[in-house]
Every structure is written in structure tokens, then in C-alpha cells.
C-alpha positions as CSV (number, residue, x, y, z in Angstrom):
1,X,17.9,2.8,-4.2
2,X,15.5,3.8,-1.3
3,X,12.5,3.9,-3.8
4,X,9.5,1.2,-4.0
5,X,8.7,0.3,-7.3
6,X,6.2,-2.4,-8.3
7,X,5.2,-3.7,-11.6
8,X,1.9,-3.1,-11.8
9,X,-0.3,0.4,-12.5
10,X,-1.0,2.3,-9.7
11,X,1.8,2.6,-7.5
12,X,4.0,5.8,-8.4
13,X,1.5,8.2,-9.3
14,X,4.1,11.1,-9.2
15,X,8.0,11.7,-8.9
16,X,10.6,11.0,-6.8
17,X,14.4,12.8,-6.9
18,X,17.4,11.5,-5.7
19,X,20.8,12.2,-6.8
20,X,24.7,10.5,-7.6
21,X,27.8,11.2,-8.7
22,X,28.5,11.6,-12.2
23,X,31.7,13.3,-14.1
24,X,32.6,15.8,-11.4
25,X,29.9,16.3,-9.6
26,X,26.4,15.3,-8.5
27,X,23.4,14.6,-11.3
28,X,19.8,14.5,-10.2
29,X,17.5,11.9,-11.4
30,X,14.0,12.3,-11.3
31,X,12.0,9.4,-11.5
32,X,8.6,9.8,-13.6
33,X,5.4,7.5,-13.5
34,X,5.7,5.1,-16.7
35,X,3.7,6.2,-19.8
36,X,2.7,4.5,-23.2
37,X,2.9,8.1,-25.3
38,X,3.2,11.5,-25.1
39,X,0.3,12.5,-27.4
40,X,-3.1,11.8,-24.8
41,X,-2.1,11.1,-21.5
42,X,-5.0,8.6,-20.1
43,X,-4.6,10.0,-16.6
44,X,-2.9,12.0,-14.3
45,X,-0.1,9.6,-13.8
46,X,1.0,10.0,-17.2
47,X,0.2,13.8,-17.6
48,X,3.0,14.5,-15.1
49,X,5.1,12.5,-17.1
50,X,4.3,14.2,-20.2
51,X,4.6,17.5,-18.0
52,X,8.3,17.2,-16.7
53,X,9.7,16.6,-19.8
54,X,11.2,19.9,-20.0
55,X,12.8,19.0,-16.5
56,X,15.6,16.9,-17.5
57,X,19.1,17.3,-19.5
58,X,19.1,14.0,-21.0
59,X,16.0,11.2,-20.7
60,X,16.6,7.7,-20.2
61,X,14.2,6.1,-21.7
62,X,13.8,2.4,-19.9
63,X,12.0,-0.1,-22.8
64,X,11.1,-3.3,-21.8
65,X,13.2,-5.9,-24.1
66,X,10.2,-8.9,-24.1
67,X,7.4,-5.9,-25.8
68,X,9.8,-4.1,-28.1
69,X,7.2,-2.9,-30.6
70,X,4.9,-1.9,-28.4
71,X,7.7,0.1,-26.4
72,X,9.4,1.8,-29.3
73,X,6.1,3.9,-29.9
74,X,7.3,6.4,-26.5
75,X,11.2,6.3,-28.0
76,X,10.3,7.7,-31.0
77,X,7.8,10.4,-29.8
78,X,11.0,11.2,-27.8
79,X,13.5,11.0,-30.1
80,X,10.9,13.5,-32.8
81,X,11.0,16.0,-30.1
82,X,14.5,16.9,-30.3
83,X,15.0,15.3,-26.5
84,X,18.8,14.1,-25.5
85,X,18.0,10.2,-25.1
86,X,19.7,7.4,-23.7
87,X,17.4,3.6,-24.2
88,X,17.8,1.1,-21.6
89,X,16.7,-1.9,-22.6
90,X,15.4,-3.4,-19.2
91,X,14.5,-6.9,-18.6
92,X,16.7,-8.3,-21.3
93,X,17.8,-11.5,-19.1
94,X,13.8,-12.1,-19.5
95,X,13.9,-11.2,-22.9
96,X,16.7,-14.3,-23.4
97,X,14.3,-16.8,-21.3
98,X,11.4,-16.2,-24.0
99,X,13.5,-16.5,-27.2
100,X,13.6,-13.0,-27.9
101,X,17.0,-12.3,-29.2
102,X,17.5,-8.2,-30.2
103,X,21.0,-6.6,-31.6
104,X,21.3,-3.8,-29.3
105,X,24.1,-1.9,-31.6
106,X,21.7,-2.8,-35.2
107,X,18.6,-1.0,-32.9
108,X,21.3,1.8,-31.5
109,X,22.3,2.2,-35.5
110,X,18.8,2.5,-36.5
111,X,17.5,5.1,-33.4
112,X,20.5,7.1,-33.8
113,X,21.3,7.0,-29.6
114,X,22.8,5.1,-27.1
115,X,21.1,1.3,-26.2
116,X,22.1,-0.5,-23.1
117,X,20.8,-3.8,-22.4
118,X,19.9,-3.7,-18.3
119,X,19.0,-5.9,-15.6
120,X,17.6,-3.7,-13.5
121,X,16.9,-6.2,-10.3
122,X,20.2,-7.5,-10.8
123,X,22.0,-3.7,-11.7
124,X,23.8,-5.6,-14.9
125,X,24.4,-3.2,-17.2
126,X,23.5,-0.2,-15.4
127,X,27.6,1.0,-14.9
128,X,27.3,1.4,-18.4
129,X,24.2,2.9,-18.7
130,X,26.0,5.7,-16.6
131,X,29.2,5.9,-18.4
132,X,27.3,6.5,-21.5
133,X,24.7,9.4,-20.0
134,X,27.1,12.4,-21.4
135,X,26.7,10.6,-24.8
136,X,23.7,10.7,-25.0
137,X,22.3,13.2,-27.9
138,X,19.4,14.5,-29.6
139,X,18.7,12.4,-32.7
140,X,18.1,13.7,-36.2
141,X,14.9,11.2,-36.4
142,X,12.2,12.5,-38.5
143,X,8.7,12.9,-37.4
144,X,6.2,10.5,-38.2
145,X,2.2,10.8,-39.0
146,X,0.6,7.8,-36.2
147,X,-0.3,5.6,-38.9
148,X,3.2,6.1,-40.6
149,X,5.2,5.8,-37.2
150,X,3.7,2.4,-36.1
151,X,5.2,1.2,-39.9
152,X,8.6,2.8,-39.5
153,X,8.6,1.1,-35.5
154,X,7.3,-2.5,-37.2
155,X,10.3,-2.4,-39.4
156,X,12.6,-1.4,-36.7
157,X,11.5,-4.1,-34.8
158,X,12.0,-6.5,-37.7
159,X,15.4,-5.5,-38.7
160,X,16.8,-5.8,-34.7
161,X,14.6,-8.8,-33.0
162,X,15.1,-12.4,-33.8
163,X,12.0,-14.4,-32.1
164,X,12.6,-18.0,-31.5
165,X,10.4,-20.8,-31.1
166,X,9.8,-22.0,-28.0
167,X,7.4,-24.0,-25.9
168,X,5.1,-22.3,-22.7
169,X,6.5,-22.3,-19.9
170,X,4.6,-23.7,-16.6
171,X,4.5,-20.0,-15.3
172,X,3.2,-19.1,-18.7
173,X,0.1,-21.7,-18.6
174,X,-0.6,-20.4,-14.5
175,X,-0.8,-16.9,-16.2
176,X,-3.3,-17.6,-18.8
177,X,-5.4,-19.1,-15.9
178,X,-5.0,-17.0,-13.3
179,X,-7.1,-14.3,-15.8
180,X,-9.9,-16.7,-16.5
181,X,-12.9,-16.5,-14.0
182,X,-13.7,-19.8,-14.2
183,X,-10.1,-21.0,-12.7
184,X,-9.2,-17.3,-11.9
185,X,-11.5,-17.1,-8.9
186,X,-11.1,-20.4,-7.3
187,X,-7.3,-18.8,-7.6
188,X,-7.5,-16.1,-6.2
189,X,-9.3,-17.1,-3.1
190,X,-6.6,-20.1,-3.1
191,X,-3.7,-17.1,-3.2
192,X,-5.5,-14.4,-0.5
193,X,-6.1,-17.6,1.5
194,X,-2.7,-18.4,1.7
195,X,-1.5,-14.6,2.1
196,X,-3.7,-14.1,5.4
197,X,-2.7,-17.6,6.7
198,X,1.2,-16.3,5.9
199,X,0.3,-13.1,7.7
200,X,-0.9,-14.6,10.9
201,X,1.6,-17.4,10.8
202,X,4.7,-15.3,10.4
203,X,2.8,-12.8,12.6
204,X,2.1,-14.9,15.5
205,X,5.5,-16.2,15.3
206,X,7.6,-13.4,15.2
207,X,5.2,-12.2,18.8
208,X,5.8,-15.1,20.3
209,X,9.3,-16.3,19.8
210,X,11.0,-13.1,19.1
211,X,9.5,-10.0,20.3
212,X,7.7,-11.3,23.7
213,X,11.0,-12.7,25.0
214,X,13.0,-9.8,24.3
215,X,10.2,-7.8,26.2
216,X,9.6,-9.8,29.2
217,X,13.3,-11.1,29.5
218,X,15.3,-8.3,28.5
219,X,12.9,-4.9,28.4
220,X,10.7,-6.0,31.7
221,X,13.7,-6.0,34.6
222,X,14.7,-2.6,33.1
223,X,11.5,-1.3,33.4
224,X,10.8,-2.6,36.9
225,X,14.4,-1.4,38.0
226,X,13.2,2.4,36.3
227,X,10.0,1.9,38.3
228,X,11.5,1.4,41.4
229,X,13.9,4.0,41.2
230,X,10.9,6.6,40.8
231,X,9.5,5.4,43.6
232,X,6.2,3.2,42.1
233,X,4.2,6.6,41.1
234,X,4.1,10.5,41.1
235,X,3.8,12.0,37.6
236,X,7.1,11.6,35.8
237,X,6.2,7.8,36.9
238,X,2.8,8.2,35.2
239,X,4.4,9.2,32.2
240,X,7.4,6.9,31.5
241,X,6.1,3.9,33.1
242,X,2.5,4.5,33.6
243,X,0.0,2.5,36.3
244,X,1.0,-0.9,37.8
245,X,-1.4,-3.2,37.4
246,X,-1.9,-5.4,40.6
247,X,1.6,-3.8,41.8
248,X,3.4,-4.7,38.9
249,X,4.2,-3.7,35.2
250,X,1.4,-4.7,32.5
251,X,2.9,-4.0,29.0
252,X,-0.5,-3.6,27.6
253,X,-2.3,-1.8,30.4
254,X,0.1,0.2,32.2
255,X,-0.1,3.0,29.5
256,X,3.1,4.4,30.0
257,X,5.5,5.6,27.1
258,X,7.8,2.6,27.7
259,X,5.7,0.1,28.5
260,X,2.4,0.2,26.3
261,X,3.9,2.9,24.3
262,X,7.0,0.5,22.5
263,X,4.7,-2.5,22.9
264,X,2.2,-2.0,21.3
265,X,4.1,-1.2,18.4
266,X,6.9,-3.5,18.6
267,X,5.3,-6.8,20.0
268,X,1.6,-6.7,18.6
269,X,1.8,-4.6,15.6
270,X,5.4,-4.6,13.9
271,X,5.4,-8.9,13.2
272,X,2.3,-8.2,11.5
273,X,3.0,-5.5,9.6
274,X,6.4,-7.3,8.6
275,X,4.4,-10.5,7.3
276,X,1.5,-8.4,5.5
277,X,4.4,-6.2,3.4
278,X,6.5,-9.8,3.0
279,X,3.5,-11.2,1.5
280,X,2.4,-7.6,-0.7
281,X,6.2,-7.8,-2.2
282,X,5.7,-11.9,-3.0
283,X,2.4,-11.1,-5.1
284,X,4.0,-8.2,-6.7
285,X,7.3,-9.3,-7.9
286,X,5.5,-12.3,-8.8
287,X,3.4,-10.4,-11.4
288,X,-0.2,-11.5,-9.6
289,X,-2.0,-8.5,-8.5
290,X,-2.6,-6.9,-12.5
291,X,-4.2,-10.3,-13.4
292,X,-6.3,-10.2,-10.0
293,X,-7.3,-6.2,-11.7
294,X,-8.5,-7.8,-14.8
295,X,-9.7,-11.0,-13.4
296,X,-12.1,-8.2,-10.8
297,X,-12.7,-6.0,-13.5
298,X,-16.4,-6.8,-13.5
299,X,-17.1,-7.0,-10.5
300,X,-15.5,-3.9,-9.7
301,X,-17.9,-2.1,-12.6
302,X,-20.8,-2.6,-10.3
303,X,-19.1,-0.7,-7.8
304,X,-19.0,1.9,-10.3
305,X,-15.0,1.4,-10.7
306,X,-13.0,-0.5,-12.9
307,X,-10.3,-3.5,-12.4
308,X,-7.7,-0.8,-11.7
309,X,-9.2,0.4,-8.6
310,X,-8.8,-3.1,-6.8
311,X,-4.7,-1.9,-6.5
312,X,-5.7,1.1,-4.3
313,X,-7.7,-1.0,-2.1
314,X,-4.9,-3.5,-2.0
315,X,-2.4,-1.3,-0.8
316,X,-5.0,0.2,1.6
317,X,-4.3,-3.1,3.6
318,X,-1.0,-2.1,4.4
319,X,-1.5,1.7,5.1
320,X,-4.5,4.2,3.5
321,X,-2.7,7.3,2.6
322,X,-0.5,6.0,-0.5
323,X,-4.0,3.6,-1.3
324,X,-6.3,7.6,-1.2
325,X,-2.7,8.9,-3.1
326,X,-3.3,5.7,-5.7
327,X,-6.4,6.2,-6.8
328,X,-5.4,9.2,-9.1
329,X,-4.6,7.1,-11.4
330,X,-8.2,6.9,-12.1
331,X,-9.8,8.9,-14.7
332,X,-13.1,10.5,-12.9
333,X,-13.9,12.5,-10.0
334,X,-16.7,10.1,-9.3
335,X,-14.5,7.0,-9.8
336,X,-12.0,8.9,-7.0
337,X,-14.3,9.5,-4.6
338,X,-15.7,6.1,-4.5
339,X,-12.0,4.3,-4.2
340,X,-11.2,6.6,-1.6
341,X,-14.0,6.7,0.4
342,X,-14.1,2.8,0.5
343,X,-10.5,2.5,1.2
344,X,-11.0,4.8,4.0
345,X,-14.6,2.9,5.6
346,X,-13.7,-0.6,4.8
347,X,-9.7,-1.2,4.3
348,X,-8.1,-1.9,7.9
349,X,-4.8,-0.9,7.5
350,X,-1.9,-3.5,8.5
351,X,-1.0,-1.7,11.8
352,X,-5.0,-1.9,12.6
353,X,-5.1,-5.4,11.4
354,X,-2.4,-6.8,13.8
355,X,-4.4,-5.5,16.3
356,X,-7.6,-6.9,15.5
357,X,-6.0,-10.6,15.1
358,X,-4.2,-10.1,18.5
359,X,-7.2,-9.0,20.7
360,X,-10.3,-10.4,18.8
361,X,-8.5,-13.3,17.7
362,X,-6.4,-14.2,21.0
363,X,-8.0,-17.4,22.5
364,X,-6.4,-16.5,25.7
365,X,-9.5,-14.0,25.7
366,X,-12.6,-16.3,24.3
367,X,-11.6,-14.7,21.0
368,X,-10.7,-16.5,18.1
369,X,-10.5,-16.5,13.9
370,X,-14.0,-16.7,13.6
371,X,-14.5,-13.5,15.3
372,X,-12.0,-11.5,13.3
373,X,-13.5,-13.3,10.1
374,X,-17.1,-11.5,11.5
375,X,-15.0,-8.0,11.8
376,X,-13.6,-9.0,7.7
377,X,-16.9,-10.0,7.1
378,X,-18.9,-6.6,8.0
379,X,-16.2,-4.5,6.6
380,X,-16.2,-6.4,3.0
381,X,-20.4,-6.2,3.2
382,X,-19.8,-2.6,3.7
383,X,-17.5,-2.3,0.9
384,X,-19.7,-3.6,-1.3
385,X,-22.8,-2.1,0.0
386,X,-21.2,2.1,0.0
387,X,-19.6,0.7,-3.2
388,X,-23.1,0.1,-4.6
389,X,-24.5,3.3,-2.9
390,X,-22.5,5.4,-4.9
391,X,-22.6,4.0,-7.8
392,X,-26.1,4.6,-7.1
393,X,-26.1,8.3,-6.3
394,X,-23.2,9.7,-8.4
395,X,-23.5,10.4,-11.7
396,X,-21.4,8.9,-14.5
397,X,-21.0,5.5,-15.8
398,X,-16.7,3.6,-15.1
399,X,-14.8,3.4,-18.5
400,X,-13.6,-0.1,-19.5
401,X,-10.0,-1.5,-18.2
402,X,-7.5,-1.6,-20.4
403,X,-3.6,-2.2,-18.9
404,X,-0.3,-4.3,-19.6
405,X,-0.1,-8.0,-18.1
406,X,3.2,-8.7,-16.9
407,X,4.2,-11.9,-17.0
408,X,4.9,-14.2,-14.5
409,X,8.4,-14.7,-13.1
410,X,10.1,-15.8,-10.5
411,X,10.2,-13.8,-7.3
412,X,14.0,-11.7,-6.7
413,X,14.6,-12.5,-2.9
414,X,16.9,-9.2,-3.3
415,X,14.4,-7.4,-4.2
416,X,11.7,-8.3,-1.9
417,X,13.4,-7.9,0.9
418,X,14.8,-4.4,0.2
419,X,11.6,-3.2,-0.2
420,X,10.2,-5.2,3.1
421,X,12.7,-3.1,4.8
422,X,12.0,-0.1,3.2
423,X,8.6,-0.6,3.8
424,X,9.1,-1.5,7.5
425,X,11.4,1.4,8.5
426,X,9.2,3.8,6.7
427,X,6.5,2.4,9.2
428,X,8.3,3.0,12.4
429,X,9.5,6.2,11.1
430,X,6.1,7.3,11.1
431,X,4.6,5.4,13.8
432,X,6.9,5.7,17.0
433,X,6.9,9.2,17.0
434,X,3.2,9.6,17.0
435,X,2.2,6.7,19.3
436,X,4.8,7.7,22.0
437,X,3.0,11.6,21.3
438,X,-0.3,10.2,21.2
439,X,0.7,8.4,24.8
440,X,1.9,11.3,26.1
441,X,-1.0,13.4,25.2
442,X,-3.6,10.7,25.7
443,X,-2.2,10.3,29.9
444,X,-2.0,14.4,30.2
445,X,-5.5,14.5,29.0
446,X,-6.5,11.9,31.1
447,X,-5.3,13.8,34.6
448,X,-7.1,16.8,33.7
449,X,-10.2,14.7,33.5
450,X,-10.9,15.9,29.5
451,X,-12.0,12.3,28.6
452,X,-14.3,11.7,31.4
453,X,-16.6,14.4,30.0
454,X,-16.5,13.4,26.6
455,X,-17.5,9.6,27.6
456,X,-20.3,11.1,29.6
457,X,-21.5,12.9,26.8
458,X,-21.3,10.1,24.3
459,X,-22.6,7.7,26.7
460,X,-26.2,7.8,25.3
461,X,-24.6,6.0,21.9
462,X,-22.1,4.3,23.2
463,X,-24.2,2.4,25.8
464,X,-27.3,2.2,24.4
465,X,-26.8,1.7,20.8
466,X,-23.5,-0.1,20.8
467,X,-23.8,-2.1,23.7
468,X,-20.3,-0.9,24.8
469,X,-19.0,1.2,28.1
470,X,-19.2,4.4,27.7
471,X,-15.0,5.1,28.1
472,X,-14.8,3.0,24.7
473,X,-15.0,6.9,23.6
474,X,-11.6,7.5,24.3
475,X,-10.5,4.9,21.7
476,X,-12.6,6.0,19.2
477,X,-11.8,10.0,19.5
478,X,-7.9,8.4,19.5
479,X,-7.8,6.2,16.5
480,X,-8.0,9.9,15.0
481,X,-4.5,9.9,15.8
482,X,-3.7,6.3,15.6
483,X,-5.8,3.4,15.1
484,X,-3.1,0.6,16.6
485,X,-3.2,3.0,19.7
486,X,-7.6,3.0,19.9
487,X,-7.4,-1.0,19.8
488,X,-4.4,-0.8,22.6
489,X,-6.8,1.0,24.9
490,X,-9.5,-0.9,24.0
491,X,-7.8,-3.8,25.4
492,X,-7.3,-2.3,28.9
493,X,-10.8,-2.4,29.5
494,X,-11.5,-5.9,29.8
495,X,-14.4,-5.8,27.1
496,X,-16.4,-9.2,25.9
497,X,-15.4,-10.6,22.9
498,X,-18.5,-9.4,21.7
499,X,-18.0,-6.0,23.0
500,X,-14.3,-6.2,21.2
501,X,-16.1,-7.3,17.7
502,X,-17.9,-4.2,17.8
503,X,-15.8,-1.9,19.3
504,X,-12.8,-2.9,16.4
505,X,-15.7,-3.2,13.3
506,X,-16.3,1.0,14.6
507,X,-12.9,2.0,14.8
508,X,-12.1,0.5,11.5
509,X,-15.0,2.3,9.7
510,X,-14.9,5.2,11.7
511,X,-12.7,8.8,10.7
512,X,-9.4,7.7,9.3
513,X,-6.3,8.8,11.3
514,X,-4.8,12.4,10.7
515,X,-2.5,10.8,8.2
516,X,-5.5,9.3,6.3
517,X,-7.6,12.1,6.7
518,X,-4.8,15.3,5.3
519,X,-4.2,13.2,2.0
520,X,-7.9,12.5,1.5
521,X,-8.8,16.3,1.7
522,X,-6.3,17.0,-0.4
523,X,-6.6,14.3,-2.8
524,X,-10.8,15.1,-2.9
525,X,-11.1,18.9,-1.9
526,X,-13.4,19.8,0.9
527,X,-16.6,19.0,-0.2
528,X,-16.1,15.7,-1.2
529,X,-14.0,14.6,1.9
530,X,-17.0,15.9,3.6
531,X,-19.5,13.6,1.9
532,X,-17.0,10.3,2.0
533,X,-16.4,11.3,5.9
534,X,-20.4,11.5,6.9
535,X,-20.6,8.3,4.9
536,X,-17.8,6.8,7.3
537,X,-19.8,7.7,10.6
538,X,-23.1,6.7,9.7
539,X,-21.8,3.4,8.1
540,X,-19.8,2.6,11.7
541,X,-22.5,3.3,13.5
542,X,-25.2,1.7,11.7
543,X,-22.9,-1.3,11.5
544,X,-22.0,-1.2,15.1
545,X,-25.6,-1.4,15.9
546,X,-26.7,-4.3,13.9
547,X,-23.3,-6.3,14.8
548,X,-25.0,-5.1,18.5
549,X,-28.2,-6.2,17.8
550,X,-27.5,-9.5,16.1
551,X,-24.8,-10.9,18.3
């Protein structure tokens, strides 16, 4: 229940456990990544599936009712191993909505173990699913030769499935389009248009009619009492509270672990990151983003990638360390390198985004859209241009795409949701903890006067060649540890707009956070996380100059 899973390739590239009760006691289940067969796994998603097939008692193997043939190939290379096997046929109300009519007790005759028809978004038929687990037995189904087994699973097929005649649906016709370039890419700009317009909307209005008032009505006098009871400074002051700006509390400038330090995350990050994961879990139920892979494909090539690796830098835009864990589902160490190390230069993450669109693109400031569509803009020329670098230098040429189309459907609001949340309170699982450390660590480093030599020794760059103070340092040695907390500090300085283009364009290319950074050594090894990490700092820099330069 507390596990994401989307329906396209690229999102559970290992397992996850959890456990319920069953008989007497407790049963594990161990979720594998999805797999066609057993015989040549096609990457290391699927060779951990292959892999852990030892693991389990009995194997429940989940077949999707609307592509039985196709589906039956994995029960049967199951079923000739001698494995305890339980079918659930998943998506069978779909199945009923394209005229596919199957006998699940002919097909349970024929395989020789239990078939349960399932809805798994709805949970029908999964009560029986579990009541029939201890049923569940190894089959005495002979082994087939490949060209042999595709016959015995075409007559299968036949003898269970009745197939209907039916007109296409309207979602049916969008699909076909929606992979054609010529009214695929006037689509998809249409559809990313109207997700960043969603984010910003839903964004900006959660900020303004939900978390400011609750801050400056409810959280402010609490605050000012705590203030006031500590006597307006001294260290513990410092700490909890931080400066007062002008004699009063400034939620974004005081710097103090509950004012900036909940802020920050709860009024100028959290809407945005709510709206960017509502939006992810639209296009996903809704079966978009594999046809925005194929529709990519080509243009992904000359990246020296495939269509595939457009889901890694999709999911980048909502946090980079399961976007680097994504791209293993890539076949080449060339192919990984390249996905990761452009997630990591030019994919703001969500928390990073919300920041940018509420500091470059606050008005209140002289900022606006325009500017964060300059910060967009650098970041996706520098996608394309490392992209094309690589390629370049790398040896190796990107094998073609080849993957399942869902089809459309309708979204499941249950569904959606549950995974917004789960999404959302992963996200401040991870985040309070480390801004409120980072805050607490950033203001003890600050009274020891650590940052004031660092800024003098970067000031040469930072002055010079970026055009920016020289304690924009401390930002970008923070967004190490957190990039939402680099742009919060970058906003106490009372930087130009143009000094805030170029100051969030760096910290978005620069060194990933700590997060970003573990995964991608491990995910690379050493020597190749050094390569994509002095391609990061000499692409921010060089960038930084020339936005510098030119505005």
C-alpha cells in the first residue's frame, strides 16, 4: 500500500518488501520489477527479476487481461520451471471496456493453477487472490522449444478469449496521435504547457491563500511572543529565531530554525512540490509519458540515448536521486553516464524549482515568468549541448527503443492522490530534517566567521566572472546540502533580478546535493562520477558567465 507504482518503464528498477497477514501468521511479499521472460533479460531491471526467483514460496504472476498472448509467454516459462504459481489477471474491468471477454476457469483448466481476475486500482478481486495463495501449486506443464511455446500460448489464447467487435474509442484515436510527430509534438508542448501553467497556478495558490495566512496569522505572534521572551538576541535567540530585520521577524531573512527554517519549506517550496507530483501522477495514470518516450525517441538518439531515457529526466523534475536510480534501466555504461550526468547539470529538481518561480519570478521583485523561462531556457540549451558532447566523446552508438504502449484511460482520483501523498510525505520526511540541520549548521558556521573566508577566496569568480557579491558563495557551497536552502539565502541578499537569474542558472547546474551526489557515485563508480561532476562545474560556470555577459 505505501509503494509508488506507475505504468510506464523506468520507475521500479529493483524490489520492495512489505509484509500481511496470511493463515496464521505474517507472509512477505516482495515486489519485483516487471519482465517480458526469463530467458534474456534486456536490462538490469529485469535481471533482478529473473534473479529472485529462488526468493519466493509461491509467485504471483500479475498478467495483463487486454494483452493475453503476449503475457502468457512469462506464465509459461514459470509454470516449465516447476515454480508454485498463482495468475492474477489484472486490469480485467479494462479488458470488459475493449470487448475482450476471457473464461478465467477454461484458462485456469488449461494452465493447471489458480486465475483470479483483479482490479488492482479498485482491490476487486484481490481478497480472493489471497485466500487462494496456499493453493497455489507447481504445474505439471511441459516444456516447450520458443517456436513451439508461442503455438501452444496462440491456442491457449484461442480456446479462453472471445474478442468482440467494437468501435475506437475517443481516448483510443488521442493515443494513436499523441505518437505521431506530426500531431505528437504540437501535443506535447500543448500537455507540458498546461502541466507548468498547473504547477504555478496550484503553486501560487496554495502560497497565497493557504500557507502565508497560516504563517503570518497563526505562526508569526508565536514567534514574536518566543522572541520576546528571549529577550530580542543572545545565541539561543540566534538559533531558534534568528536576526530581526528592522526590529521585527522576516520569515525569509531572519535565518532562524523557525522562522526561515519551516518557511522556506512549508510556504515557498511544499505548494510547489504538491502541484508538480499532482500533475506527474495525472500524466502517468493517464498513460502519457511512454508515448512522449517513443514520440522523443529520435531526438533523444542524438543525445546518444534512446526514448527511454526521457522518463529519468522526467522524474529528475521532481527529485534527482530516483531519476540517477532510473536510468539503470538502460542498457550501456555510456548511455548511464550521459542520463545521469544531464539529470544532475540540467534537471532542477521540484523543491529547486519552487524556488526559482518564487524569487526570479515574484514581480514584487522586478522578476517575472520571462526570467525563469531564461533560467529553463539555459538549462535545456545545456542539456542539449553536454547531451551532444557526449555523444561526441564517448564511444558506442544508443540501441533502438523498443517498449509496451499502454493505453489511455481514464485517470483513478484514488490513486492519484495516494501517491501525491506518498510522494509529499516522503519529501518532508527527507527535507525538514536536513533544512532545519543545514540551518543550524549554516548560523554556527556563520559566528565562527568560516564563510567569510571562503567568500573572500572565491571572490575573484564570483565578482568578476559572474557579476555576483562575493557572499553568493555561501549559497553555492550550501546547495551541497540543500538546493531550496542556497536559493533561501540567496534571497536575503537583495540581489538584481539579473544577479538572481545567474545566481539560480549556477546553483542548478552546479554539484548536486549530498542526496544526489551518494546515489550518483554509486550508481557510476568513481571515475565516472568524477567526469559527470567536472562536467557540472565547468558547464555552471561557463553558463554563468555568458548569462553575465549577455544580460
Amino acid at each position: 500500500m505505501r509503494v509508488i507504482s506507475s505504468n510506464y518503464p523506468g520507475t521500479t528498477v529493483s524490489f520492495t518488501e512489505g509484509t500481511m497477514p496470511f493463515e496464521d501468521g505474517q507472509a512477505r511479499i516482495i515486489d519485483v520489477p516487471g519482465t517480458y521472460s526469463l530467458e534474456e533479460p534486456s536490462s538490469k531491471a529485469e535481471d533482478i527479476a529473473v534473479k529472485m526467483l529462488d526468493e519466493g514460496d509461491v509467485i504471483v504472476n500479475v498478467v495483463d487481461a487486454t494483452h493475453l498472448e503476449r503475457n502468457l509467454l512469462l506464465t509459461l516459462e514459470l509454470l516449465e520451471r516447476g515454480k508454485r504459481v498463482i495468475v492474477a489477471l489484472n486490469l480485467w474491468d479494462e479488458a470488459r471496456h475493449h470487448g475482450i471477454e476471457i473464461d478465467p476457469r477454461k484458462l485456469e483448466k488449461l494452465l493447471g493453477v489458480p486465475v483470479v481476475p483483479t482490479v488492482a486500482v479498485t482491490g476487486e478481486g484481490v481478497r480472493e487472490l489471497v485466500d487462494k495463495l496456499a493453493a497455489a501449486a507447481p504445474s505439471p506443464f511441459p516444456a516447450y522449444p520458443p517456436e513451439e511455446r508461442w503455438t501452444e500460448i496462440g491456442r491457449i489464447a484461442g480456446a479462453v478469449q472471445t474478442l468482440h467487435p467494437r468501435r475506437h474509442t475517443f481516448l483510443e484515436w488521442l493515443g494513436d496521435l499523441s505518437v505521431r510527430p506530426l500531431t505528437g509534438l504540437p501535443l506535447a508542448a500543448a500537455v507540458m504547457s498546461i502541466a507548468f501553467v498547473g504547477v504555478r497556478f496550484i503553486g501560487e495558490g496554495m502560497t497565497n491563500y493557504v500557507m502565508e495566512p497560516i504563517f503570518q496569522k497563526l505562526w508569526r505572534p508565536l514567534i514574536e511572543q518566543l522572541s520576546a521572551l528571549l529577550g530580542g538576541a543572545g545565541f539561543i535567540h540566534y538559533i531558534l529565531v534568528g536576526n530581526l530585520i528592522n526590529g521585527a521577524v522576516d520569515f525569509r531573512q531572519s535565518f532562524g530554525l523557525l522562522t526561515t527554517g519551516l518557511y522556506v519549506e512549508f510556504d515557498m517550496v511544499l505548494p510547489y512540490v504538491v502541484a508538480f507530483y499532482l500533475m506527474l501522477g495525472i500524466l502517468e495514470d493517464f498513460g502519457y509519458l511512454p508515448r512522449l518516450a517513443v514520440l522523443l525517441d529520435r531526438i533523444m538518439h542524438h543525445l546518444g540515448l534512446h526514448g527511454w531515457a526521457i522518463v529519468p529526466n522526467l522524474l529528475g523534475l521532481g527529485c534527482n536521486v530516483p531519476a540517477i536510480m532510473a536510468t539503470r534501466v538502460l542498457e550501456s555504461r555510456r548511455e548511464r553516464l550521459i542520463a545521469a550526468t544531464l539529470v544532475s547539470v540540467a534537471v532542477p529538481c521540484a523543491s529547486l524549482q519552487a524556488m526559482i518561480w518564487a524569487l526570479v519570478g515574484d514581480p514584487t521583485h522586478h522578476g517575472g515568468a520571462r526570467y525563469v523561462l531564461i533560467v529553463y531556457g539555459v538549462l535545456f540549451l545545456s542539456w542539449v549541448t553536454i547531451g551532444k558532447l557526449l555523444t561526441t566523446i564517448l564511444p558506442g552508438t544508443s540501441p533502438e527503443l523498443l517498449m509496451e504502449i499502454p493505453p489511455y484511460k481514464r485517470p483513478h482520483w484514488p490513486t492519484i492522490f495516494r501517491m501525491l501523498w506518498l510522494r509529499v510525505a516522503g519529501f518532508l520526511k527527507e527535507a525538514i530534517p536536513i533544512v532545519l540541520g543545514g540551518i543550524f549548521v549554516i548560523n554556527i558556521l556563520y559566528s565562527i566567521g568560516f564563510f567569510d573566508k571562503v567568500a573572500a577566496a572565491a571572490a575573484p569568480i564570483m565578482q568578476r566572472v559572474l557579476g555576483l557579491p562575493r557572499e553568493a558563495i555561501v549559497a553555492v557551497v550550501i546547495g551541497f546540502l540543500r538546493k531550496d536552502i542556497a536559493m533561501g539565502i540567496l534571497g536575503t541578499m537583495g540581489l538584481t533580478i539579473k544577479q538572481l537569474v545567474v545566481a539560480s542558472t549556477i546553483l542548478a547546474m552546479f554539484f548536486p546535493c549530498v542526496a544526489t551526489f551518494v546515489v550518483l557515485a554509486k550508481e557510476l563508480g568513481w571515475r565516472d562520477m568524477i567526469v559527470s561532476t567536472t562536467l557540472m562545474i565547468v558547464a555552471a560556470v561557463t553558463a554563468g558567465a555568458a548569462l553575465n555577459w549577455v544580460m
